[in-house]
C-alpha positions, 0 to 999 in steps of 0.5 A, spaced: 495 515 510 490 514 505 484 509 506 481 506 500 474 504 499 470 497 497 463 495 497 463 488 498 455 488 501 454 480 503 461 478 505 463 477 513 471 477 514 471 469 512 469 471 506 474 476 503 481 474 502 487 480 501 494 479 499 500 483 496 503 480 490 508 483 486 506 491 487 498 489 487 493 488 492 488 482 490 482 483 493 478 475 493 471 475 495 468 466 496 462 465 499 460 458 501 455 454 498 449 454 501 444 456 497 442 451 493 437 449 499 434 455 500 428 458 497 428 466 495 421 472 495 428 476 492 435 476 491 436 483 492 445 483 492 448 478 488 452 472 492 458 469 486 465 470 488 469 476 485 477 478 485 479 485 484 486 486 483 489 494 483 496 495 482 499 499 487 504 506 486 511 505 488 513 505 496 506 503 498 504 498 502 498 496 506 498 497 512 490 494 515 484 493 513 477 493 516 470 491 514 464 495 517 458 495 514 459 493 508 465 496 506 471 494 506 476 499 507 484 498 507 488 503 508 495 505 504 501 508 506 507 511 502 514 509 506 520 513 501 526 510 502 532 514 507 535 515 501 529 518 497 527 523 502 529 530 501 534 533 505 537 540 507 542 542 503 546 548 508 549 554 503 556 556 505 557 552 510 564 548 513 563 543 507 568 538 512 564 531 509 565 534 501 573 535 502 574 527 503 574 524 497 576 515 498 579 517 504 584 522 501 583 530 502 580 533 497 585 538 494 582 545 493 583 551 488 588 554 492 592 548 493 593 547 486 
């Protein structure tokens, strides 16, 4: 599992929207309005709206996120299907499963 980092300093956990859309994580960032009436010394972080948008490899998924302090931290994890994971091979072994070919036994070199 991999854990991926996000700065997204301001934002609470309503605020941040993600979702896996075609191989990529979209990350949206909405803050409310509510700004116009307030008076300000300093704007230190700025409060707009942001999407970020990250293409994901292929067999990974999502598998959570967290928001703590500011960072949002969504971790990954590559699943490879069954049929894409190595295997043991056995070298001179009772080769019994090879020999059937369609249901029907494979000939050998000494039955030919």
């Amino acid at each position: 599992m991999k854990v991926q980092a996000l700065a997204v300093a301001g934002f609470g956990e309503d605020d941040l929207d993600l979702e896996v859309k075609e191989g990529q994580l979209i990350v949206v960032g909405k803050k409310d309005g509510g700004i116009e009436n307030r008076k300000f010394l300093h704007r230190g972080i700025a409060e707009r709206g942001f999407i970020r948008r990250f293409q994901l490899a292929d067999h990974v998924v999502v598998s959570g996120a967290n928001l703590k302090h500011g960072l949002l931290r969504i971790e990954l994890k590559r699943e490879l299907p069954e049929a894409m994971k190595p295997r043991k091979i056995s070298i001179g072994a009772d080769a019994t499963p090879s020999q059937v070919i369609d249901g029907r036994k494979a000939r050998t070199a000494s039955a030919a």
